[in-house]
PASEBA-1860 file (N, C-alpha, C; in nm, 3 decimals):
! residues 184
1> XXXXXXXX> 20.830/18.391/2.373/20.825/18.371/2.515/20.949/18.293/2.557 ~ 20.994/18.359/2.625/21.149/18.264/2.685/21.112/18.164/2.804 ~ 21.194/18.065/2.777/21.129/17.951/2.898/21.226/17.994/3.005 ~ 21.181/17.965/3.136/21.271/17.966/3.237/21.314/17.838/3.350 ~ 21.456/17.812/3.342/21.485/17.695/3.383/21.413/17.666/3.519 ~ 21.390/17.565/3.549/21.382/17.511/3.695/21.487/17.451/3.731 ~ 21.539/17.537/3.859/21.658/17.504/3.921/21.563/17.430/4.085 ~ 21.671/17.299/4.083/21.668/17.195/4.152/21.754/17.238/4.284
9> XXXXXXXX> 21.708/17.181/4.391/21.799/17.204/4.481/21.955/17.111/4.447 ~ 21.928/16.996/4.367/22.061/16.958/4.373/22.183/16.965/4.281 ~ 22.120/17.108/4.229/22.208/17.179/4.089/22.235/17.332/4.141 ~ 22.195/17.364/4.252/22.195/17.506/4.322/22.363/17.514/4.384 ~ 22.424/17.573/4.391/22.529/17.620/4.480/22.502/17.701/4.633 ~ 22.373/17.602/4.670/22.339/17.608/4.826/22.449/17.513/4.920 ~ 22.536/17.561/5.007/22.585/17.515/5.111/22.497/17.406/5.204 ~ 22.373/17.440/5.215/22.287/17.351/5.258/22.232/17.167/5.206
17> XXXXXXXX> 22.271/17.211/5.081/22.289/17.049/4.996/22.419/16.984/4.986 ~ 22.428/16.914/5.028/22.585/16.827/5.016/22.608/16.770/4.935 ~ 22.521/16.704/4.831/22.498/16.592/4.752/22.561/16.471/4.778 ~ 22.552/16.454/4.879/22.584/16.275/4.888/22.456/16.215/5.011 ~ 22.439/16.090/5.039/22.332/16.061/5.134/22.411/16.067/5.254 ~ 22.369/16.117/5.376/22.351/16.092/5.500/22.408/15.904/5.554 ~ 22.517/15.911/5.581/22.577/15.743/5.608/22.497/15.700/5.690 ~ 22.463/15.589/5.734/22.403/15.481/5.813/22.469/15.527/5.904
25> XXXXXXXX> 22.430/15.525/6.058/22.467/15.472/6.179/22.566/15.416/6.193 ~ 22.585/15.295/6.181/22.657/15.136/6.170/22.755/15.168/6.101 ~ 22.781/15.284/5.997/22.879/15.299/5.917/22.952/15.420/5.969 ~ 22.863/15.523/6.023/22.961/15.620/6.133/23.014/15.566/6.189 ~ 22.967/15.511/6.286/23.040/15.452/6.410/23.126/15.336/6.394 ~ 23.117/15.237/6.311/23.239/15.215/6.228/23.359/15.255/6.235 ~ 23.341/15.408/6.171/23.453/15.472/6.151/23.482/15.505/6.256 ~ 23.448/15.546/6.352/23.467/15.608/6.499/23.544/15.519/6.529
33> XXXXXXXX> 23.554/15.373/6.505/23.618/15.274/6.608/23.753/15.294/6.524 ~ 23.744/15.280/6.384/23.885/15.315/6.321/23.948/15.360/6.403 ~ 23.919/15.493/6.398/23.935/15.655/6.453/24.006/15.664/6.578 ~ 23.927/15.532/6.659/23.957/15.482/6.805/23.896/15.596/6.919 ~ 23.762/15.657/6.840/23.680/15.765/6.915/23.507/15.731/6.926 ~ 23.551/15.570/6.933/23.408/15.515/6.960/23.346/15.498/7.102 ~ 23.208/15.539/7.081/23.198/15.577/7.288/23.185/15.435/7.301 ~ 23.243/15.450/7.455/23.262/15.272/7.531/23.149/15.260/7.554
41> XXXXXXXX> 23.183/15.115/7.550/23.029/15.043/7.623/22.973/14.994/7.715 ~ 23.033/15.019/7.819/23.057/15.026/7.957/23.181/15.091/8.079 ~ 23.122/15.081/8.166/23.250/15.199/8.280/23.398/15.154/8.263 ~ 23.397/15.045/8.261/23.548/14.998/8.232/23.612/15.043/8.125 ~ 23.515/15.021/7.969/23.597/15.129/7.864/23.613/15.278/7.855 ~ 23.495/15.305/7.902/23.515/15.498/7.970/23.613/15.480/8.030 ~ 23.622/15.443/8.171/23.777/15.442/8.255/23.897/15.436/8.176 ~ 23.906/15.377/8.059/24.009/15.331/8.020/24.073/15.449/7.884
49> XXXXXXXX> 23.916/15.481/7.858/23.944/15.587/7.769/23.985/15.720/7.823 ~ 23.934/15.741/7.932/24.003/15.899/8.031/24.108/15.862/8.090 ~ 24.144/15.800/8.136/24.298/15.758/8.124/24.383/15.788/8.041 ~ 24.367/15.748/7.911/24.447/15.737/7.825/24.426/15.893/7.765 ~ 24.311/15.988/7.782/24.312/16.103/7.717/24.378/16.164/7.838 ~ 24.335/16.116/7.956/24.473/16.246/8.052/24.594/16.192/8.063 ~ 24.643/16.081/8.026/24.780/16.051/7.995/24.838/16.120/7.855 ~ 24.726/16.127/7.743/24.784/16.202/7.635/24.759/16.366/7.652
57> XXXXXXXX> 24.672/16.393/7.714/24.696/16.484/7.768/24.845/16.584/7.805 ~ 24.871/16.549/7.954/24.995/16.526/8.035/25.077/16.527/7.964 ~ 25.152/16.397/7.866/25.268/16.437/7.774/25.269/16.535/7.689 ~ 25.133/16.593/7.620/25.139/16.673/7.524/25.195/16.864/7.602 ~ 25.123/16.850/7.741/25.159/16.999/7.769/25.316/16.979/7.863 ~ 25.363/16.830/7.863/25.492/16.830/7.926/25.602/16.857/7.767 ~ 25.573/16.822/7.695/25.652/16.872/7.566/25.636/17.015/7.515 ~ 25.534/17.019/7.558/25.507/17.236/7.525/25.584/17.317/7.608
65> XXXXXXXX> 25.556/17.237/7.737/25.660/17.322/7.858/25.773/17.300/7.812 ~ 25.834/17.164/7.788/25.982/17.166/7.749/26.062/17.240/7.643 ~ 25.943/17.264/7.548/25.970/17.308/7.435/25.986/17.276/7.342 ~ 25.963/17.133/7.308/25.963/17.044/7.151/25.873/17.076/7.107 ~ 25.944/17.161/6.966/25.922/17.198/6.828/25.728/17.200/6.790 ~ 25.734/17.055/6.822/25.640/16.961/6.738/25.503/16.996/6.844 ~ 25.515/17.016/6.924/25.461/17.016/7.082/25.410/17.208/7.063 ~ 25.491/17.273/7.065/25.455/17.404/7.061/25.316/17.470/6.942
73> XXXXXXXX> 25.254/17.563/6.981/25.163/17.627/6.920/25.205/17.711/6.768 ~ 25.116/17.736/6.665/25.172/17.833/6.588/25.271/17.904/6.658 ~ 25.199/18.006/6.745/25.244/18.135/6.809/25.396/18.092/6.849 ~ 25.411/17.977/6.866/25.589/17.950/6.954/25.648/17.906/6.869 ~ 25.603/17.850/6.743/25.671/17.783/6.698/25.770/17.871/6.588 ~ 25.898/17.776/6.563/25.991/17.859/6.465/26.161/17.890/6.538 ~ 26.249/17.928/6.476/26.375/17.937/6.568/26.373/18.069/6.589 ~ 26.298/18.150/6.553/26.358/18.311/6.516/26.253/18.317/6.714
81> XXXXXXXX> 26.142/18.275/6.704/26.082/18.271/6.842/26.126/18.180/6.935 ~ 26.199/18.125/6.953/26.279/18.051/7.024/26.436/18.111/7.049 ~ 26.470/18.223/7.008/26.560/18.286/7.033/26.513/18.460/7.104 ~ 26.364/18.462/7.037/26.256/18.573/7.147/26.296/18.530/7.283 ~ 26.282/18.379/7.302/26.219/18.335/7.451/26.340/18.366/7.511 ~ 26.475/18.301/7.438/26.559/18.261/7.508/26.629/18.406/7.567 ~ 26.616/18.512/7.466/26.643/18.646/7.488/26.582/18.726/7.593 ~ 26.462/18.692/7.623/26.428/18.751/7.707/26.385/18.685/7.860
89> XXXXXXXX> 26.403/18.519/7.829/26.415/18.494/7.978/26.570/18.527/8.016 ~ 26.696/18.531/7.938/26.785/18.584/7.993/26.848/18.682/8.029 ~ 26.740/18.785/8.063/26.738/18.921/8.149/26.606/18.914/8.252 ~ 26.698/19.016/8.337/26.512/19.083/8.430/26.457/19.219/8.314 ~ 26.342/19.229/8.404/26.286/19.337/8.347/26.186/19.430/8.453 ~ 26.149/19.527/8.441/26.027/19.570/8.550/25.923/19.536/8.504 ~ 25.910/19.476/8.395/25.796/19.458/8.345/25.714/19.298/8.410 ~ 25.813/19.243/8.447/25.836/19.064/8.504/25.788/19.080/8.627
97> XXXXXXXX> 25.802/19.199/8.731/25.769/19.264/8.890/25.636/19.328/8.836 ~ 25.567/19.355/8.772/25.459/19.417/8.734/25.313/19.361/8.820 ~ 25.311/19.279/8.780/25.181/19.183/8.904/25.236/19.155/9.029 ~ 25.339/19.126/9.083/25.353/19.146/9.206/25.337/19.273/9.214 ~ 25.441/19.358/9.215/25.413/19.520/9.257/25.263/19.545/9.286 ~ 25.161/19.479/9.168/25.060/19.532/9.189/24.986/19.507/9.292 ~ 24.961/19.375/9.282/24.930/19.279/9.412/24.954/19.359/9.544 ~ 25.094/19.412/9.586/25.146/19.461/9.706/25.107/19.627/9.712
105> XXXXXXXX> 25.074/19.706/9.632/24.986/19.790/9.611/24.853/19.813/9.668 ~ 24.776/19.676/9.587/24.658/19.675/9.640/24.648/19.605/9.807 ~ 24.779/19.564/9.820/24.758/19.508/9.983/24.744/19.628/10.066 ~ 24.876/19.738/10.064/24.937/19.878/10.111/24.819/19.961/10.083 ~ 24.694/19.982/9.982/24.625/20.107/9.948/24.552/20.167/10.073 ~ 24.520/20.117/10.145/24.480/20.140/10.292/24.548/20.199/10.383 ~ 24.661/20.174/10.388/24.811/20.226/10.448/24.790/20.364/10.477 ~ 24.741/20.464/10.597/24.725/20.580/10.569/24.827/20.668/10.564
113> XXXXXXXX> 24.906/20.627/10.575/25.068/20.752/10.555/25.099/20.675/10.438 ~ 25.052/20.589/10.346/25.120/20.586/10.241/25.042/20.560/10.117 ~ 24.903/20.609/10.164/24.785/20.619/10.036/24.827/20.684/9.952 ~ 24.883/20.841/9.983/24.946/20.931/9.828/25.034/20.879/9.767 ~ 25.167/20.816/9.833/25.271/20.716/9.697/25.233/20.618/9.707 ~ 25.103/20.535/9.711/25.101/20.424/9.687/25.033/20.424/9.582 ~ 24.899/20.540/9.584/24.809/20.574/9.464/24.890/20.660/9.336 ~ 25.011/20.686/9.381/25.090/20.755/9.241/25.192/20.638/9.141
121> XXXXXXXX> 25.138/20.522/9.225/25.278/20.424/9.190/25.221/20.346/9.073 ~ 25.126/20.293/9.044/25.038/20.220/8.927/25.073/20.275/8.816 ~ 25.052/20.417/8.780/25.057/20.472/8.658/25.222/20.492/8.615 ~ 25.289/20.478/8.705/25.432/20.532/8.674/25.481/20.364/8.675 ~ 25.452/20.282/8.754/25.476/20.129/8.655/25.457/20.043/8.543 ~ 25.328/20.101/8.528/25.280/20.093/8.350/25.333/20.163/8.264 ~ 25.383/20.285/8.277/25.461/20.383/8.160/25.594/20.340/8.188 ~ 25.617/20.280/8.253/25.776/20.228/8.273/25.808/20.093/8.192
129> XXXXXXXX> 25.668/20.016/8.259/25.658/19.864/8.175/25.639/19.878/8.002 ~ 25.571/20.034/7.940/25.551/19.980/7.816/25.659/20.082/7.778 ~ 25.755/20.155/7.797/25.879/20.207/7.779/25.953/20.093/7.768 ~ 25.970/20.013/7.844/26.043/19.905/7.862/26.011/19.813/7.727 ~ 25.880/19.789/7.720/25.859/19.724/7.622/25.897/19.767/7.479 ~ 25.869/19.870/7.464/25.932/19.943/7.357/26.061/19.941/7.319 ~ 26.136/19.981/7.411/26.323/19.967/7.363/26.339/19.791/7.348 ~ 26.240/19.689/7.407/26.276/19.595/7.428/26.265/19.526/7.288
137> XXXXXXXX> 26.102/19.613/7.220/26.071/19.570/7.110/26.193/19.592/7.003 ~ 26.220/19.719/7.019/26.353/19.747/6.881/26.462/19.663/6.886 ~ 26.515/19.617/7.021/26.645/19.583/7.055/26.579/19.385/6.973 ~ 26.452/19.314/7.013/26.461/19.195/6.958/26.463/19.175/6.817 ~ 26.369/19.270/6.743/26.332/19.329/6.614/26.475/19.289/6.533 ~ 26.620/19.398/6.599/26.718/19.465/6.532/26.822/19.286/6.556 ~ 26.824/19.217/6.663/26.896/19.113/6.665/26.831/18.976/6.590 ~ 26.720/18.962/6.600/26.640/18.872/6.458/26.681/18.891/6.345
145> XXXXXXXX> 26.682/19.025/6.288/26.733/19.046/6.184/26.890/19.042/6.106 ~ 26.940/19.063/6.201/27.072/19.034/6.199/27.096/18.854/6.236 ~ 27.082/18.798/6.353/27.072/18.636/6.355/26.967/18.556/6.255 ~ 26.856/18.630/6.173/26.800/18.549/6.118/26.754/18.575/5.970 ~ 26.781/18.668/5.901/26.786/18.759/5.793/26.654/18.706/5.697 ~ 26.643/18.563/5.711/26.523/18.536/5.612/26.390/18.563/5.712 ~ 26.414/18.549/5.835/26.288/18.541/5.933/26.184/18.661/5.921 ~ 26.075/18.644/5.932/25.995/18.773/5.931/26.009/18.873/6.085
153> XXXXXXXX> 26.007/18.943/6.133/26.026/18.999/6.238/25.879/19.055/6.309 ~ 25.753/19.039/6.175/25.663/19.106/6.207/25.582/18.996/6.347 ~ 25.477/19.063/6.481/25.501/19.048/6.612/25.546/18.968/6.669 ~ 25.714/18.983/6.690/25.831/18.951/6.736/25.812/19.060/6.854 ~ 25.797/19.189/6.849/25.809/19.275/6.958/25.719/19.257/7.039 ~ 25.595/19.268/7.034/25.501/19.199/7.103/25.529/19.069/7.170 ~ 25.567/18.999/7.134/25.552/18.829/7.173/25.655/18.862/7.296 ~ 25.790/18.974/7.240/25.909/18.947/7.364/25.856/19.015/7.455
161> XXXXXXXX> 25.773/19.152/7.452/25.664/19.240/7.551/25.602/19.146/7.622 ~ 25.527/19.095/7.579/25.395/18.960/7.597/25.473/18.881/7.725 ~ 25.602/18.806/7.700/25.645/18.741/7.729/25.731/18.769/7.898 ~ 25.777/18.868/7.857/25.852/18.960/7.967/25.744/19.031/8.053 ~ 25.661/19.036/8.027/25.551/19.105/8.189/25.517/18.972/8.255 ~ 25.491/18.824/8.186/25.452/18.734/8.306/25.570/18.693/8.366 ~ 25.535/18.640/8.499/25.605/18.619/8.593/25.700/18.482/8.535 ~ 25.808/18.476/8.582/25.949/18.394/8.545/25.901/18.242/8.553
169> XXXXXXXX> 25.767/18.201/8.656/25.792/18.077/8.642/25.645/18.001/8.606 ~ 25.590/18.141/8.548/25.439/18.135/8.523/25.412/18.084/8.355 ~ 25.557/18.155/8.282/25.606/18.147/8.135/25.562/18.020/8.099 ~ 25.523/18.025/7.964/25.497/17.854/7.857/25.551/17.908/7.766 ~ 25.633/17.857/7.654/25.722/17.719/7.748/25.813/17.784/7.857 ~ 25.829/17.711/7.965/25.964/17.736/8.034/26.072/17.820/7.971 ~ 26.106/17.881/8.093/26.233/17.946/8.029/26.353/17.810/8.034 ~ 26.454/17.814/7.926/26.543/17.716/7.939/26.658/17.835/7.944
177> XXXXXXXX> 26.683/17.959/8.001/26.805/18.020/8.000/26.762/18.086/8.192 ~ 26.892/18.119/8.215/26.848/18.215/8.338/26.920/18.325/8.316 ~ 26.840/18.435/8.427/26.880/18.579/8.433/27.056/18.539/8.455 ~ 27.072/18.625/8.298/27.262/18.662/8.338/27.366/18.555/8.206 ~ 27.251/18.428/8.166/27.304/18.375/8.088/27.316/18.440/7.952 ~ 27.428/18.400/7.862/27.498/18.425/7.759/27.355/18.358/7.642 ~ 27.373/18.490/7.525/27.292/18.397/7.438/27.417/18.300/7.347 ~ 27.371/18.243/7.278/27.480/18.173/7.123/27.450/18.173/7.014
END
């Protein structure tokens, strides 16, 4: 007769057992004060604590807008995407007029002498915008690679697409080039 073990919950490879005890109270919150994420203990330390989170706040998305490094998201971060941005805030595009156009579309659709080209105009700005996007994609793709040879290129085309349909002053981060400037 073979015996069969008794398995313990605290010999199981259940996610549900942690094996350590549950800390005291007094010893969380402790740490919280380390941490400096201990709830106040009255209105004056709340006040003092939302303050200080919309002041850290505030600097953190004024450095994203500006564009420090450290400040930016995965998605922005890197030089090879920082030469995306700079590339493509320094052109127009139809793709950048895309939400206005549309906007003024849907103002005009009522317009009765101009319901038939106003209702033909949507579809022929979208096949224009992702045409656009397309040559736009090869053309960032082909100069990454050449300015950055170790960089990966993979969605680089996208991001400069992405980037080039919102509006010029709607962009994060800021554009730091303008339409017409020289890249380097």
């Amino acid at each position: 007769m073979t015996s069969k073990k008794k398995t313990t919950k605290a010999t199981e490879k259940d996610p549900a057992v942690k094996g350590k005890a549950t800390p005291k109270r007094k010893d969380a919150e402790a740490k919280l004060v380390v941490n400096s994420l201990a709830p106040a203990k009255n209105k004056e330390e709340r006040r003092k604590q939302k303050e200080l989170q919309r002041s850290s706040r505030r600097e953190s998305r004024e450095a994203f807008m500006r564009g420090d490094e450290s400040a930016l998201t995965v998605r922005d971060r890197g030089p090879a995407r920082r030469f995306v941005r700079d590339f493509v805030d320094a052109r127009r595009s139809v793709a950048e007029y895309l939400l206005p156009a549309l906007l003024v579309i849907v103002l005009l659709a009522n317009v009765k002498p101009l319901t038939l080209v106003i209702s033909n105009l949507p579809p022929v700005l979208f096949v224009v915008a992702i045409v656009e996007g397309f040559i736009l994609s090869r053309r960032i793709k082909k100069e990454v690679t050449a300015r950055f040879p170790n960089e990966s290129t993979k969605g680089l085309g996208f991001y400069a697409w992405s980037r080039s349909t919102m509006i010029r002053r709607m962009r994060a981060p800021r554009p730091s080039k303008k339409p017409g400037d020289k890249l380097s």
